[in-house]
Z-matrix of the N, CA and C atoms (Angstrom, degrees):
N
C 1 1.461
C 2 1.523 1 109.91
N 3 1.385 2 115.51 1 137.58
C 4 1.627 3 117.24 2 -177.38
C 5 1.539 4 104.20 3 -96.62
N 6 1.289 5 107.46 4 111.21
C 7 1.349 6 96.60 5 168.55
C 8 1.483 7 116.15 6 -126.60
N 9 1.662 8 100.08 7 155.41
C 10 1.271 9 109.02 8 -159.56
C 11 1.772 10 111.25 9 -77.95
N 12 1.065 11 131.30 10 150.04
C 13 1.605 12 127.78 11 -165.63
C 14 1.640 13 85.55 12 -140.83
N 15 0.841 14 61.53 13 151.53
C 16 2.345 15 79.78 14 -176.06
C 17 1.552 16 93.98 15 -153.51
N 18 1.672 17 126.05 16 104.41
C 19 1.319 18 128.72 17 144.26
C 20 1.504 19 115.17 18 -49.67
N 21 1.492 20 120.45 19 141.75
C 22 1.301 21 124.53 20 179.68
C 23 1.773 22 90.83 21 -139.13
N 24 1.904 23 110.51 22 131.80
C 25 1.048 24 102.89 23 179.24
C 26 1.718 25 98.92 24 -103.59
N 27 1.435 26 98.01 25 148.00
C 28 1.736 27 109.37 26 172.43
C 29 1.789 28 113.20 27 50.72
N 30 1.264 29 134.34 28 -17.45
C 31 1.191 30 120.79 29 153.70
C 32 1.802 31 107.22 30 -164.27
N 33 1.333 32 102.77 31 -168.69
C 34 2.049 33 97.07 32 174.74
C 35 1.581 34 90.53 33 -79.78
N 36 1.413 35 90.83 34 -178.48
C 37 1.541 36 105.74 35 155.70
C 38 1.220 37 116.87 36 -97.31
N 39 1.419 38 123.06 37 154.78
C 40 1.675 39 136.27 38 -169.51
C 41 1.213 40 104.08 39 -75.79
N 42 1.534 41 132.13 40 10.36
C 43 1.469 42 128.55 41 176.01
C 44 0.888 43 126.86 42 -105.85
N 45 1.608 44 118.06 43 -17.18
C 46 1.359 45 150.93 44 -136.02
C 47 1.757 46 102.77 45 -90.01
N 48 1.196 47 127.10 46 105.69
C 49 1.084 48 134.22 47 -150.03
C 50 1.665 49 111.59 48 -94.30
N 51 1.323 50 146.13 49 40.44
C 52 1.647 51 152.38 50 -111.67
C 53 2.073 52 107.11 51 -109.41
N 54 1.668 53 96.40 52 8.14
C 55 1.357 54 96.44 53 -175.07
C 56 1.479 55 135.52 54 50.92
N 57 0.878 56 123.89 55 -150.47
C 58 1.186 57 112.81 56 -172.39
C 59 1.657 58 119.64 57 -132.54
N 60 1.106 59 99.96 58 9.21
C 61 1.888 60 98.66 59 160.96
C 62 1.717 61 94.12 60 -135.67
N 63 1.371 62 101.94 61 139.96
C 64 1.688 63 109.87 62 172.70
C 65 1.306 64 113.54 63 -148.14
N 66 1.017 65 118.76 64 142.05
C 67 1.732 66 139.17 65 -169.73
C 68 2.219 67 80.17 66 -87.27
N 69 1.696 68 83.38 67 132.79
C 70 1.630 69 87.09 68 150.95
C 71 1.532 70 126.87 69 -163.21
N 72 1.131 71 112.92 70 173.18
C 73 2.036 72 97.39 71 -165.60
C 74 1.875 73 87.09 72 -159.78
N 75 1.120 74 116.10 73 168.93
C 76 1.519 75 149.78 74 -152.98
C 77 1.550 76 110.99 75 -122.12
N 78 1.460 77 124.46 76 163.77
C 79 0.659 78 86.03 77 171.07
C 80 2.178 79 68.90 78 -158.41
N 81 1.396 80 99.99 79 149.02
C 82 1.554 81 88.55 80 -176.75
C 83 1.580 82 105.76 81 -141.98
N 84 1.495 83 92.44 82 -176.08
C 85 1.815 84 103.38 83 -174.61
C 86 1.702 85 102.37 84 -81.67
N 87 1.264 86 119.91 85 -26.72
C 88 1.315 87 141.12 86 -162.45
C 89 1.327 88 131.60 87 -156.49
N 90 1.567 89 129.57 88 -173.43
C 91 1.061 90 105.62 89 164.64
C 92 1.613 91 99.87 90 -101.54
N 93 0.619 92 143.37 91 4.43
C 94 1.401 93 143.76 92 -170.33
C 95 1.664 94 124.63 93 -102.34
N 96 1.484 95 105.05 94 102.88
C 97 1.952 96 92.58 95 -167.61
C 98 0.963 97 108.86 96 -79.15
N 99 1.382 98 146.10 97 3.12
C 100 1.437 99 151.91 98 -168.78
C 101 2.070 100 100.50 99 -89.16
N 102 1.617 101 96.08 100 -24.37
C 103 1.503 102 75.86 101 170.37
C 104 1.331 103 101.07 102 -150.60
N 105 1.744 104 129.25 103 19.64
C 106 1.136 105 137.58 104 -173.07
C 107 1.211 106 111.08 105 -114.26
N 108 1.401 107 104.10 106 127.23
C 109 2.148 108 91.77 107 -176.03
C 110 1.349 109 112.06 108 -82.92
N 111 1.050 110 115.00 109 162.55
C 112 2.050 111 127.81 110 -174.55
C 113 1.974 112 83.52 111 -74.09
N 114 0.911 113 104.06 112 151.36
C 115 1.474 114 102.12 113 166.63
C 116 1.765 115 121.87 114 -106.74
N 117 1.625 116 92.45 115 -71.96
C 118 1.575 117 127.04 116 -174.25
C 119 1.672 118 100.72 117 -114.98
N 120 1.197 119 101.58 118 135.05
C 121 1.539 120 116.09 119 148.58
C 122 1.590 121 107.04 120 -111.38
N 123 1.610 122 113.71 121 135.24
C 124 1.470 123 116.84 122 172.16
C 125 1.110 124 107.35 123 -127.99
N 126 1.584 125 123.62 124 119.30
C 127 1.598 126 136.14 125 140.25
C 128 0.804 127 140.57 126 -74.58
N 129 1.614 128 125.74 127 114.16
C 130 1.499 129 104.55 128 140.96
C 131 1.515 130 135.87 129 -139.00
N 132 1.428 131 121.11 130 -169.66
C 133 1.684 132 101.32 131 -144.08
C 134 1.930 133 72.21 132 -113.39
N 135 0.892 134 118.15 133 14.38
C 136 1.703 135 97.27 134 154.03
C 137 1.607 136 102.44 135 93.54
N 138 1.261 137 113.40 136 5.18
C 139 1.718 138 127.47 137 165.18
C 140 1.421 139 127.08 138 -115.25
N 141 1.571 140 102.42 139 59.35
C 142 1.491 141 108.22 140 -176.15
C 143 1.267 142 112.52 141 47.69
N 144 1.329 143 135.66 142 16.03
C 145 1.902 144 140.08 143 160.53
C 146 1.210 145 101.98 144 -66.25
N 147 1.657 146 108.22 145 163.32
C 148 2.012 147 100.79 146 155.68
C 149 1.757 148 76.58 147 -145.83
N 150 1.454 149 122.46 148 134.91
C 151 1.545 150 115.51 149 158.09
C 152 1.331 151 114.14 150 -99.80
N 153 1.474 152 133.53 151 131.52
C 154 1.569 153 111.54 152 -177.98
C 155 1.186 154 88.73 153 -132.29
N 156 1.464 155 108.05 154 137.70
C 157 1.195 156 132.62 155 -165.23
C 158 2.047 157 97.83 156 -100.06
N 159 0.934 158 130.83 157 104.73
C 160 1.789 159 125.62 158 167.93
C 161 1.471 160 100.89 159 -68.75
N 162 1.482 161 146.19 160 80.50
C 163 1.163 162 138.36 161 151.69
C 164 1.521 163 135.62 162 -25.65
N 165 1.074 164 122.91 163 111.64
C 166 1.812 165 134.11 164 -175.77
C 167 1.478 166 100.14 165 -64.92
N 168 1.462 167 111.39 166 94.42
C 169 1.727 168 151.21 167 -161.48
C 170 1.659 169 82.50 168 -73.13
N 171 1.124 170 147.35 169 -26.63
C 172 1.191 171 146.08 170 -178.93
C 173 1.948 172 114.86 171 -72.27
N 174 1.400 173 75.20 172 -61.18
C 175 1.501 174 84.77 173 -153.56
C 176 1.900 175 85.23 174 -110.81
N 177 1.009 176 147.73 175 -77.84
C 178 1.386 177 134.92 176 155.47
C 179 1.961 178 81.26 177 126.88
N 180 1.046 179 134.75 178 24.41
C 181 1.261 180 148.12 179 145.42
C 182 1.594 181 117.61 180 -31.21
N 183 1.276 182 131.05 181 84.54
C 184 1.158 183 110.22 182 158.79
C 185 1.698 184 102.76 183 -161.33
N 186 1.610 185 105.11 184 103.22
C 187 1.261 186 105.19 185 174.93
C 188 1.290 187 146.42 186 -65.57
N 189 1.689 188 103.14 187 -19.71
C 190 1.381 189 126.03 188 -167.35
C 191 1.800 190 89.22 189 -67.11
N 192 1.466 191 104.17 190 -81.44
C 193 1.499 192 98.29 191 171.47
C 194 1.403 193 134.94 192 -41.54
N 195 0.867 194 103.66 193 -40.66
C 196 1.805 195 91.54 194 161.62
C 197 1.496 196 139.33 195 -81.04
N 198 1.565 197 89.31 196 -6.44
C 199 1.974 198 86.03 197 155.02
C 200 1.269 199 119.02 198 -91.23
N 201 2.014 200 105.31 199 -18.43
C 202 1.800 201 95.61 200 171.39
C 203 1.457 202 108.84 201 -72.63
N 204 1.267 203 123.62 202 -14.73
C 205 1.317 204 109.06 203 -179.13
C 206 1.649 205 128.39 204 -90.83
N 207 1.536 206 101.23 205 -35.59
C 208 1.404 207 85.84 206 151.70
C 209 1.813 208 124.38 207 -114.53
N 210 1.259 209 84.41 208 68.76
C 211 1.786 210 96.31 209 169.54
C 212 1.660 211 112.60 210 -96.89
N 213 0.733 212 150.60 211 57.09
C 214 1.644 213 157.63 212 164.11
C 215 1.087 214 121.17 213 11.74
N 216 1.894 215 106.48 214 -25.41
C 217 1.415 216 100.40 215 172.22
C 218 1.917 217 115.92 216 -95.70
N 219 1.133 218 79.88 217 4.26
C 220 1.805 219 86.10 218 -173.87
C 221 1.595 220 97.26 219 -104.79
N 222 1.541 221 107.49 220 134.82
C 223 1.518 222 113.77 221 -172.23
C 224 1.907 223 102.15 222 -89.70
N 225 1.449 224 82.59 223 158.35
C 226 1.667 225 69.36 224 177.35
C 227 2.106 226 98.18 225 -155.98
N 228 1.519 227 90.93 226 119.90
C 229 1.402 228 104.42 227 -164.74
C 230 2.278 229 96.78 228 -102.55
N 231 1.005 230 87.49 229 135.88
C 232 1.569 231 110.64 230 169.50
C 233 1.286 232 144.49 231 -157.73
N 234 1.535 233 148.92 232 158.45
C 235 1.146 234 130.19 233 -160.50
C 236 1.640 235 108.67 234 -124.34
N 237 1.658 236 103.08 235 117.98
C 238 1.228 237 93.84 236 -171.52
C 239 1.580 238 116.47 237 79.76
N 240 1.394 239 111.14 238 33.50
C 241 1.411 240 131.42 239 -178.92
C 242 1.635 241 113.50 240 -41.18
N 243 1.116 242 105.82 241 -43.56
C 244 1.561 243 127.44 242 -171.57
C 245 1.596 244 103.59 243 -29.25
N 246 1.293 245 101.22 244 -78.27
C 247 1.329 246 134.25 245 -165.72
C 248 2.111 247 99.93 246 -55.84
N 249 0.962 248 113.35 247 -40.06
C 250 1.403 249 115.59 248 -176.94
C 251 1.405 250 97.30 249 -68.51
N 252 1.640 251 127.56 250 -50.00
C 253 1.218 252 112.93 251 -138.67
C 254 1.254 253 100.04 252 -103.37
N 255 1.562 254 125.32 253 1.81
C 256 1.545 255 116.42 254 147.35
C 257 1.384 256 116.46 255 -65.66
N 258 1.476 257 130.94 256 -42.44
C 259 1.148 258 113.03 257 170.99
C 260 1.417 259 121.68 258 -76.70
N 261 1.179 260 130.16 259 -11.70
C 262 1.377 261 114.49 260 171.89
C 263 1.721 262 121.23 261 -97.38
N 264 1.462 263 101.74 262 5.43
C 265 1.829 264 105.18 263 153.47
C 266 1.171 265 90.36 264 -94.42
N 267 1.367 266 145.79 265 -116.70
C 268 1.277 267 132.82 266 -174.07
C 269 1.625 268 139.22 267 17.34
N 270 1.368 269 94.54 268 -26.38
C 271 1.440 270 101.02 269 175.77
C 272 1.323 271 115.56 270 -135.71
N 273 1.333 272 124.51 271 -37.13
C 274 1.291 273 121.81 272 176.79
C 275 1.865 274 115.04 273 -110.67
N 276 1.395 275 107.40 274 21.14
C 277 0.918 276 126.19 275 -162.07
C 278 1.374 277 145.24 276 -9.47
N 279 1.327 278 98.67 277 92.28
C 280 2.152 279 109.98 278 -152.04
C 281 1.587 280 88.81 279 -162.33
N 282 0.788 281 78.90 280 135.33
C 283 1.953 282 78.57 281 158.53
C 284 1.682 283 118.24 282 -121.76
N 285 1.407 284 93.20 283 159.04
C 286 1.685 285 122.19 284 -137.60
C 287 1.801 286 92.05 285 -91.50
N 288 1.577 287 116.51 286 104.05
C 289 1.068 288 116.33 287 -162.44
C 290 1.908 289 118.42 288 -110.10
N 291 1.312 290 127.23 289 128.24
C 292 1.165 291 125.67 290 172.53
C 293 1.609 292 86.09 291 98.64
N 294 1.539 293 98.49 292 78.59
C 295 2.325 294 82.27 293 -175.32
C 296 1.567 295 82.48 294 -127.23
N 297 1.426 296 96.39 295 167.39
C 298 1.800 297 123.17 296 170.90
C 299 1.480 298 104.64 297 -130.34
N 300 1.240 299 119.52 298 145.39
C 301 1.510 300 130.46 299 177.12
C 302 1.472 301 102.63 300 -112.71
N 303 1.524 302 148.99 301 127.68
C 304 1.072 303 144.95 302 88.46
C 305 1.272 304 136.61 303 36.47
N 306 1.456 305 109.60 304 -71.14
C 307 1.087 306 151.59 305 -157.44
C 308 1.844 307 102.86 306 -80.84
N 309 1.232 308 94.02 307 -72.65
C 310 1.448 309 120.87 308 175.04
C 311 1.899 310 107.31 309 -49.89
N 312 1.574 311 103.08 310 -37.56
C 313 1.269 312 107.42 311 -177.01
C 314 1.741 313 116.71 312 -83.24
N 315 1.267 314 97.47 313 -30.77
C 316 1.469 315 93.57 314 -176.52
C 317 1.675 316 109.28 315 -81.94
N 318 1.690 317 127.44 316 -28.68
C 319 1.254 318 112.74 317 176.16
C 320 1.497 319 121.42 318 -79.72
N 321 1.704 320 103.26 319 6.09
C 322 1.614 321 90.36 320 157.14
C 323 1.073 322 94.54 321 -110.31
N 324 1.554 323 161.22 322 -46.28
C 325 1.287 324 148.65 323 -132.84
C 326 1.714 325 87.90 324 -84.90
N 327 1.186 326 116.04 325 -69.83
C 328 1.557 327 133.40 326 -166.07
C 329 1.672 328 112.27 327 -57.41
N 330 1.373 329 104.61 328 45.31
C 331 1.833 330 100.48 329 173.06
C 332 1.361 331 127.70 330 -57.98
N 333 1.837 332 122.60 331 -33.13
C 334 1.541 333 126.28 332 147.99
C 335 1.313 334 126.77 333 -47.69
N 336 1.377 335 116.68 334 9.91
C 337 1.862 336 108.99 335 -173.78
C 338 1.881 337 90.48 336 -141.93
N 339 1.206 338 99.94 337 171.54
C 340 1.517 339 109.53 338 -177.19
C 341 2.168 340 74.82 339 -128.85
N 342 0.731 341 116.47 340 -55.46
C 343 1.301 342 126.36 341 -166.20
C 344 1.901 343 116.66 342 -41.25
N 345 1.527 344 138.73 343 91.67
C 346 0.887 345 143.08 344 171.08
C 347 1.009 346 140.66 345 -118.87
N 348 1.173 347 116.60 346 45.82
C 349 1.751 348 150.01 347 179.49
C 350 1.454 349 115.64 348 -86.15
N 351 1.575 350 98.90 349 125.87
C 352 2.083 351 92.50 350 179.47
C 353 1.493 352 106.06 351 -39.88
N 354 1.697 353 119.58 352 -23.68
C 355 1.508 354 96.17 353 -153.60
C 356 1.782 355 98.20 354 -100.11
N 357 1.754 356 115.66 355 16.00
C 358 1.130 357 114.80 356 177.35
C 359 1.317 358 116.81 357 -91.00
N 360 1.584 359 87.74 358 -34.81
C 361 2.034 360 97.57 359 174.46
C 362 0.846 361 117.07 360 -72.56
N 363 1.884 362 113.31 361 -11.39
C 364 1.943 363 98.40 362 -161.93
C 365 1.937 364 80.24 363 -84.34
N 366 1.132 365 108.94 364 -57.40
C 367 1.170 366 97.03 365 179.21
C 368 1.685 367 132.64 366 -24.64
N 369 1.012 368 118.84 367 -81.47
C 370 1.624 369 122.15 368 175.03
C 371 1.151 370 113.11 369 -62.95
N 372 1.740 371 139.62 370 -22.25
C 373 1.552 372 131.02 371 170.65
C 374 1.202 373 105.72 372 -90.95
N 375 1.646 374 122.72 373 -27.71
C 376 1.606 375 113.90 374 -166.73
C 377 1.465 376 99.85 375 -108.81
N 378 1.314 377 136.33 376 -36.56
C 379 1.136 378 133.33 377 173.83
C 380 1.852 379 113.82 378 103.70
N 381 1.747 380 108.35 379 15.58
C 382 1.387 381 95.13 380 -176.41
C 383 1.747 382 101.29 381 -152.60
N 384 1.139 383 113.64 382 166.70
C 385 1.549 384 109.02 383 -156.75
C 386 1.828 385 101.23 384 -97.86
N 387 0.981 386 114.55 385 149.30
C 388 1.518 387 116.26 386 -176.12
C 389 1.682 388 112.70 387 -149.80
N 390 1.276 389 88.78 388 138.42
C 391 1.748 390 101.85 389 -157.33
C 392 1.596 391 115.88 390 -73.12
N 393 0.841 392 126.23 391 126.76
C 394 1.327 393 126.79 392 179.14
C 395 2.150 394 122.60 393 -94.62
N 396 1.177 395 88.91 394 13.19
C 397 1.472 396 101.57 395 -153.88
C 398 1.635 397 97.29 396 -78.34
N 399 1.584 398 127.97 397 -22.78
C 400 1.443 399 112.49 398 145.34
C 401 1.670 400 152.52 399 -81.97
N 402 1.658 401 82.74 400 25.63
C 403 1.440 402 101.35 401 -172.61
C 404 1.562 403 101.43 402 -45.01
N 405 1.636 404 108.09 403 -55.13
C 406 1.565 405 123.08 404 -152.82
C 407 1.664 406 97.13 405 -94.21
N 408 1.285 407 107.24 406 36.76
C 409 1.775 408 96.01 407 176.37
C 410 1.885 409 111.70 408 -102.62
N 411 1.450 410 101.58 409 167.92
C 412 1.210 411 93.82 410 -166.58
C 413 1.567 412 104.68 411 -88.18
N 414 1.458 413 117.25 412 105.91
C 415 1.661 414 126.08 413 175.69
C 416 1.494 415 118.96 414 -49.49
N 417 1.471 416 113.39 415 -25.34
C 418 1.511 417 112.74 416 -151.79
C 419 1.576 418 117.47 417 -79.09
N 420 1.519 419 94.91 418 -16.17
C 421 2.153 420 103.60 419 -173.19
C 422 1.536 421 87.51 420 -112.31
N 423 1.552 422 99.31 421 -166.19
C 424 1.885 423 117.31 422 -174.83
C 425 1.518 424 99.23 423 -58.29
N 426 1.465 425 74.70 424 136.44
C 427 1.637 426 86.84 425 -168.39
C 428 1.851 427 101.58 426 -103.37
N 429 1.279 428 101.41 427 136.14
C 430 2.076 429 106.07 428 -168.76
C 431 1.800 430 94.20 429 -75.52
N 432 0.933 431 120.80 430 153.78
C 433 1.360 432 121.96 431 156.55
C 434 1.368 433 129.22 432 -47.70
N 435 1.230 434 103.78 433 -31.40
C 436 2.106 435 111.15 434 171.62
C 437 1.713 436 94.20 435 -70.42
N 438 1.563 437 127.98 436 -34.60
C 439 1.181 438 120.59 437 174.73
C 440 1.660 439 114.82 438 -56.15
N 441 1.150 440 117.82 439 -72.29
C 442 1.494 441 131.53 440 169.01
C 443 1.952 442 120.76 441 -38.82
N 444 1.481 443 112.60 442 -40.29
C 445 0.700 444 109.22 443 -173.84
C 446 1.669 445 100.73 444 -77.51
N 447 1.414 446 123.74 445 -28.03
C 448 1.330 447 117.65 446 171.73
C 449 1.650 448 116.23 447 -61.54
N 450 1.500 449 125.26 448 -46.53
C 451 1.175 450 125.48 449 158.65
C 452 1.748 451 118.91 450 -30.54
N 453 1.342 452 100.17 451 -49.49
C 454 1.559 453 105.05 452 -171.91
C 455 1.902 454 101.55 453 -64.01
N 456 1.056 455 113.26 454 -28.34
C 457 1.686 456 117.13 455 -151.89
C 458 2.019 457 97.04 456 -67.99
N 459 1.849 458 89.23 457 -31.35
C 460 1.491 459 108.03 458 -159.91
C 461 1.973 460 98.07 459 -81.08
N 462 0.940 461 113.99 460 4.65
C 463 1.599 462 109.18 461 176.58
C 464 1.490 463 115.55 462 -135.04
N 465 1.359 464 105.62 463 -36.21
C 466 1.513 465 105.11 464 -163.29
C 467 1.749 466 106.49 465 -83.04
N 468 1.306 467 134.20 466 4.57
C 469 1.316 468 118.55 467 156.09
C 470 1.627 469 123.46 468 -111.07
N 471 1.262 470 96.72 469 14.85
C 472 1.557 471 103.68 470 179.52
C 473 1.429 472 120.39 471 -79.58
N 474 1.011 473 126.25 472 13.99
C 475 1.716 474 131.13 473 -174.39
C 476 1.404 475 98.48 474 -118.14
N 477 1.703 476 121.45 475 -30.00
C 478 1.839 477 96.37 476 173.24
C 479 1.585 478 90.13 477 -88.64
N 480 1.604 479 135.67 478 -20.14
C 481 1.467 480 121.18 479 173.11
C 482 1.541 481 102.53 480 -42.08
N 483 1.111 482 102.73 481 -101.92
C 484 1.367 483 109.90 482 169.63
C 485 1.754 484 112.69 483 11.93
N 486 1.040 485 115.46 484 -96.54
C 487 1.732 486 135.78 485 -174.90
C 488 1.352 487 104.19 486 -31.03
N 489 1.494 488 111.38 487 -46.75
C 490 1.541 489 132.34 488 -165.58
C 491 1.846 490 99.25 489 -57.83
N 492 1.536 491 85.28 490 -66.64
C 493 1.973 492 107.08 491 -179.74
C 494 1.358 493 118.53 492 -45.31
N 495 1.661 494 112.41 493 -54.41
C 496 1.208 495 128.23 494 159.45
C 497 1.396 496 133.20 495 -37.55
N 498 1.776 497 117.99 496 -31.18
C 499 1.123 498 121.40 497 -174.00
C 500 1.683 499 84.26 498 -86.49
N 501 1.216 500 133.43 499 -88.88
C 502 1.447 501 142.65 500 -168.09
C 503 1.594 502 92.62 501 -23.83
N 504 1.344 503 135.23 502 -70.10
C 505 1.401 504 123.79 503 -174.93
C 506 1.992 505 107.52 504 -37.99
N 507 0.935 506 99.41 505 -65.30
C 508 1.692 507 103.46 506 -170.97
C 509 1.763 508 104.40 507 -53.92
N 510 1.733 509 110.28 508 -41.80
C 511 1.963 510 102.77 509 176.44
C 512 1.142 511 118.56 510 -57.16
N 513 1.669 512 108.38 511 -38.45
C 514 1.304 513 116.15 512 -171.70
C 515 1.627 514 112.52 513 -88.79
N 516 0.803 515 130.78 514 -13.59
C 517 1.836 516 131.23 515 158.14
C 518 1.761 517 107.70 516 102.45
N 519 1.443 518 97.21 517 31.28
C 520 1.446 519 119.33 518 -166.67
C 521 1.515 520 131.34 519 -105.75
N 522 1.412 521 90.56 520 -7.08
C 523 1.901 522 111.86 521 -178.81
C 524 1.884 523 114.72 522 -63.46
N 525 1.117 524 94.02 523 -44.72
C 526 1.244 525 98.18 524 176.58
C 527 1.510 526 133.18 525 -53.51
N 528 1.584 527 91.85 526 -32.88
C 529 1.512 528 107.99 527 -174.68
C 530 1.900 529 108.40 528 -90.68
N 531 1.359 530 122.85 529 -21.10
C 532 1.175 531 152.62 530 157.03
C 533 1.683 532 109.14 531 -58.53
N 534 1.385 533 128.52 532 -44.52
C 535 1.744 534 125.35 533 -177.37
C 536 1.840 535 86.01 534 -99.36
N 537 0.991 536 126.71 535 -12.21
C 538 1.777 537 112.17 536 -177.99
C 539 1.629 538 83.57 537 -80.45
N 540 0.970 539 126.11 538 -72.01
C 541 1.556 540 152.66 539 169.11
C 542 2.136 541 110.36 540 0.28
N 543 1.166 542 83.02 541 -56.62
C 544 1.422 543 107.98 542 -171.47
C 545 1.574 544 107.53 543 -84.17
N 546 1.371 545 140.81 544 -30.12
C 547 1.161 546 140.11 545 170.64
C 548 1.568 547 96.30 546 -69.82
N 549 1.053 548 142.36 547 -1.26
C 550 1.886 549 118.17 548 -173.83
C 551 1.368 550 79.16 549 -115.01
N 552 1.491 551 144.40 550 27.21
C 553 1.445 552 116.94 551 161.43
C 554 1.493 553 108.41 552 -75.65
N 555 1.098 554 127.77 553 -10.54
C 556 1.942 555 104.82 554 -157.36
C 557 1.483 556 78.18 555 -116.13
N 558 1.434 557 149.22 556 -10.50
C 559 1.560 558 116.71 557 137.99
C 560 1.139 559 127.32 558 -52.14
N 561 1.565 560 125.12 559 -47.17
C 562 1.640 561 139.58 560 -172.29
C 563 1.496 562 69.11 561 -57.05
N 564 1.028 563 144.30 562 -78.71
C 565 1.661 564 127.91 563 -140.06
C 566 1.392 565 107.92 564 -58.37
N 567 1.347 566 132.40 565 -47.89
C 568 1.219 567 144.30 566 -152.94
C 569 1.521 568 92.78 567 -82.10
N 570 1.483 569 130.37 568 -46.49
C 571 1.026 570 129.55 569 162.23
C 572 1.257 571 132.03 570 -38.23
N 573 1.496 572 116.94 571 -47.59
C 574 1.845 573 141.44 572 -179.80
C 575 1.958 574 93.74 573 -65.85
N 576 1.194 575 121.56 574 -53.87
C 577 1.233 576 123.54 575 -172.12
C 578 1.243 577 130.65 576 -74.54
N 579 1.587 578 104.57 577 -15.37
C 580 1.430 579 129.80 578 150.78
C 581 1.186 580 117.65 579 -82.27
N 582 1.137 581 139.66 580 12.66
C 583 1.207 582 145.66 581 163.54
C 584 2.318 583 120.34 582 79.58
N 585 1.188 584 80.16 583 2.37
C 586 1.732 585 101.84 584 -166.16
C 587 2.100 586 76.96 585 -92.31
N 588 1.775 587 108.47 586 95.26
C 589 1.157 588 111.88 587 165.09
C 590 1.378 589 117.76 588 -105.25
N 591 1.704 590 125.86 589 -7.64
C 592 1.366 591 122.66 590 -179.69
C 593 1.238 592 105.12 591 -61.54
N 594 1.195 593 119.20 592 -171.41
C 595 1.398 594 146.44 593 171.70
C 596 1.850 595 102.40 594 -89.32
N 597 1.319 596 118.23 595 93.28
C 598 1.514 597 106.27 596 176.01
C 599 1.121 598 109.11 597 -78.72
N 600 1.195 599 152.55 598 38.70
C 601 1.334 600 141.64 599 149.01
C 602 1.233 601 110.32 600 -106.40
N 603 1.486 602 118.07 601 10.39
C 604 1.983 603 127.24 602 173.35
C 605 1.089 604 86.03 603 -54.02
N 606 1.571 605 116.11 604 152.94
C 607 1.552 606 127.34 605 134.22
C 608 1.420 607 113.00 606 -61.94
């Protein structure tokens, strides 16, 4: 599949038309935002696009994106949300509103698999194998096209994921427990950034 990639430096452009459901993913120095910078933000609206935003590591300025992100009426699907949306309060500081997890969807929908990795779904929802081998690259300087094109891999099939997950949640009588599910993410976040990373419901 050819998909289109558009670098964006330090924010979108104010013209940029992204509808109203968008796949999005992170991209960082670490896992840690307390001393890891946010790097990349990547969109896309679910039509073979990828937008990647290079964030100004200085000043972390960019309003356009942060009203699409917390705009409520704009959906916003990702995998493994968690992890993004500590760094993007942390750094761009807003939180990421009206979101869907993937992630969250496939370990209840997907009870035949232990396996819940973007590169498990792309597999069985998309049908083709995709490389993960720039997971561990360094985001923060010029980014190569094998870099970007890995960014793109991480957004642009998540909207038939999604649909796919969504149907099995609703056959299987499981949706409900999936949207209860999904409202305690922006505590889990607030929690992660407070430093409270156990599981508080341990005994």
């Amino acid at each position: 599949m050819d998909i289109k990639i558009k670098l964006h430096k330090h924010d979108l452009p104010e013209d940029l038309n992204l509808g109203k459901s968008i796949a999005i993913d992170g991209e960082f120095g670490g896992l840690n935002p307390s001393k890891d910078k946010l790097c990349l933000i990547q969109i896309s609206t679910g039509n073979n696009d990828a937008h990647i935003i290079q964030l100004d590591r200085e000043t972390y300025k960019a309003p356009i994106l942060v009203k699409i992100l917390s705009d409520k009426s704009v959906q916003k699907i990702g995998h493994f949300l968690r992890a993004d949306l500590n760094f993007i309060k942390h750094y761009l500081k807003t939180d990421v509103e009206n979101i869907q997890d993937t992630k969250i969807q496939s370990k209840l929908a997907r009870g035949y698999s232990d396996k819940h990795s973007l590169k498990d779904l792309i597999r069985e929802f998309i049908g083709i194998e995709i490389s993960k081998q720039y997971q561990s690259s360094d985001f923060g300087g010029d980014l190569s096209q094998k870099q970007l094109q890995y960014c793109a891999n991480d957004v642009v099939y998540l909207h038939k994921i999604h649909d796919s997950l969504n149907k099995i949640l609703i056959r299987e009588d499981r949706k409900y427990l999936y949207d209860e599910a999904i409202k305690f993410m922006k505590i889990r976040v607030d929690l992660d950034l407070a430093f409270f990373k156990d599981d508080i419901w341990a005994h």
